[in-house]
Each structure stands twice: as structure tokens, then as C-alpha cells.
C-alpha positions in Angstrom: -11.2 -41.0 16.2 -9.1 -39.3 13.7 -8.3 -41.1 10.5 -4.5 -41.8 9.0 -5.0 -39.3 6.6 -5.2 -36.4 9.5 -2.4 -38.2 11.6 -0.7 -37.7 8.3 -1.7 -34.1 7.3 -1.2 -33.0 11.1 2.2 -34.6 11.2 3.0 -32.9 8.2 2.1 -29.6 9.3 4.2 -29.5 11.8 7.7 -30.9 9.9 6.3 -27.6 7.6 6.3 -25.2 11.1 9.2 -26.9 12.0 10.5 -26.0 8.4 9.5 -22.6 8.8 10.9 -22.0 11.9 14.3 -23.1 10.8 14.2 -21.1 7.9 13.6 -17.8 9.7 16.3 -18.7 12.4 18.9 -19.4 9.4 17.7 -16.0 7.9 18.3 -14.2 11.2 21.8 -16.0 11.4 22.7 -14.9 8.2 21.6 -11.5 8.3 24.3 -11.3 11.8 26.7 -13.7 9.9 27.2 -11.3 7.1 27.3 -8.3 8.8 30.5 -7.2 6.9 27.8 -7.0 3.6 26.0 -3.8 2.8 23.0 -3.6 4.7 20.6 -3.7 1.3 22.0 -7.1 0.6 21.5 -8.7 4.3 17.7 -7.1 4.6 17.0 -8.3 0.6 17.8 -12.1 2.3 16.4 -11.7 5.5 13.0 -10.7 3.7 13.4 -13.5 0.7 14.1 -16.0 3.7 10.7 -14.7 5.5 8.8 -14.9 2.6 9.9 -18.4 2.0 9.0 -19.8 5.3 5.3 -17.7 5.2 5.3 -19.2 1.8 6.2 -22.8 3.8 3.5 -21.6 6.8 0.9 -20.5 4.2 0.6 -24.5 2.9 0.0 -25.4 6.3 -3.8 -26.1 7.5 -3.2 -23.4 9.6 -1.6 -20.5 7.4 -4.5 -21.5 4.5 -7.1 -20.9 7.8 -5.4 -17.4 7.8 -5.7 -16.7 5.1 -8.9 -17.3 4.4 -9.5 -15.0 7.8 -7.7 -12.2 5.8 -9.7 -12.6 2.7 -13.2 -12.3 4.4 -12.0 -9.5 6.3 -11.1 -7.7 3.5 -14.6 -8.3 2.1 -16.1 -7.0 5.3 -14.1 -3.8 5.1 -15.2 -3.9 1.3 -18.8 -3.5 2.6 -18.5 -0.9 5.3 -20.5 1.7 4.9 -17.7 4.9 5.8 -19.1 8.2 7.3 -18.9 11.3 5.3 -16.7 13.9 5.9 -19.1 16.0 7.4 -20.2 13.2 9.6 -16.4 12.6 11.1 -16.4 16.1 11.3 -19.9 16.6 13.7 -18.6 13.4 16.0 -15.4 14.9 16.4 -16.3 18.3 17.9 -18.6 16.9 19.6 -16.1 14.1 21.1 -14.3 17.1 21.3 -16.7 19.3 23.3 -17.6 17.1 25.3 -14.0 16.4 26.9 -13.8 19.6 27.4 -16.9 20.1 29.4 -16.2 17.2 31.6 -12.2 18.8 31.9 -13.7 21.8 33.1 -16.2 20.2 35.9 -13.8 17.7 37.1 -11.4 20.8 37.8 -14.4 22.7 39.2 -15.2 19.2 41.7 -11.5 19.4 42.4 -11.2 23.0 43.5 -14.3 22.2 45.7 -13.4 19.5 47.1 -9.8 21.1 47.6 -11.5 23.9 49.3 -13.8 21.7 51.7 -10.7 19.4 52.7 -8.8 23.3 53.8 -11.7 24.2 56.1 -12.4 21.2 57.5 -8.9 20.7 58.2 -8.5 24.2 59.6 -5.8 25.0 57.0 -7.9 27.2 54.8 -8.1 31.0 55.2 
């Protein structure tokens, strides 16, 4: 059973989406509403009006979840051990190499196959 206090929370979160939401749709109105204003202006809005409602989104139990998500990922990334230069480089030509030998015997099995289909078919030389 869930308790008042998650009813409550729950209930809140979603006047805060709902919040959100309106926010960007009022942003996007205004931003066609004022299209007689210099560009600059309208985009400076639209993007204070975005980071309003994430702002609004980000105190939801849901945007702090997010969040959290993007913080340990940034970690993770922290402790990724990257290839050297040299090591890209190897992979690459041989990624490289080796589309190019499969290229070339696909072609080859094509011209074959090409050539079986003509004499079997009589329409070969």
C-alpha cells in the first residue's frame, strides 16, 4: 500500500510536469507571438522559459532520478580507460582492410555468380 506521503509527493509531481509542460508551450507561444522581435530576443526567452520548466522537471522524483543517471555516467566515462593513438590507429586500418578485402570477394562471388547465371541461361558467350 502506498502511504499519504507518496500519494502526496506523486500528486505533486505531476502538478510540477503539468507545470512544466505549460511553461514550454507558453515559451513556444511566445517565441511565434513575438515574431515581429529580433530573433536574439525571442531565442534568449524561449531558452530562459526551457530552463525554467527543466529547472521545475529537475525537482521532480523523476528529473532528480535523471540526474543522478547523468552524474554516474559521467563517473563511468571518468574511468574509462581510452586507447592510445597508436591503438585507434592499428584498429582502424585494420577495420579498414578488412572491408576492403571482403569488397573485393563479394565483387569477385558476384562476377561468378553473374557468369554461372549467363551460361546456364544460354545468354553468355
Amino acid at each position: 500500500m502506498k502511504s499519504s506521503a507518496e500519494t502526496q509527493g506523486s500528486s505533486l509531481d505531476t502538478a510540477k510536469w503539468i507545470l512544466a509542460v505549460g511553461l514550454v508551450v507558453l515559451g513556444l507561444a511566445g517565441f511565434y507571438l513575438y515574431g515581429d522581435e529580433p530573433l536574439l530576443f525571442r531565442v534568449g526567452g524561449l531558452l530562459a522559459v526551457v530552463g525554467a520548466a527543466g529547472a521545475v522537471v529537475l525537482s521532480t522524483a523523476q528529473g532528480r532520478a535523471v540526474w543522478q543517471f547523468a552524474q554516474a555516467s559521467k563517473q563511468e566515462v571518468r574511468r574509462v580507460i581510452w586507447p592510445t593513438r597508436p591503438e585507434t590507429l592499428q584498429t582502424t586500418l585494420i577495420v579498414v582492410a578488412m572491408v576492403i578485402l571482403v569488397a573485393i570477394f563479394l565483387w569477385l562471388m558476384d562476377v561468378l555468380l553473374l557468369w554461372l547465371v549467363s551460361m546456364l541461361t544460354g545468354r553468355g558467350g
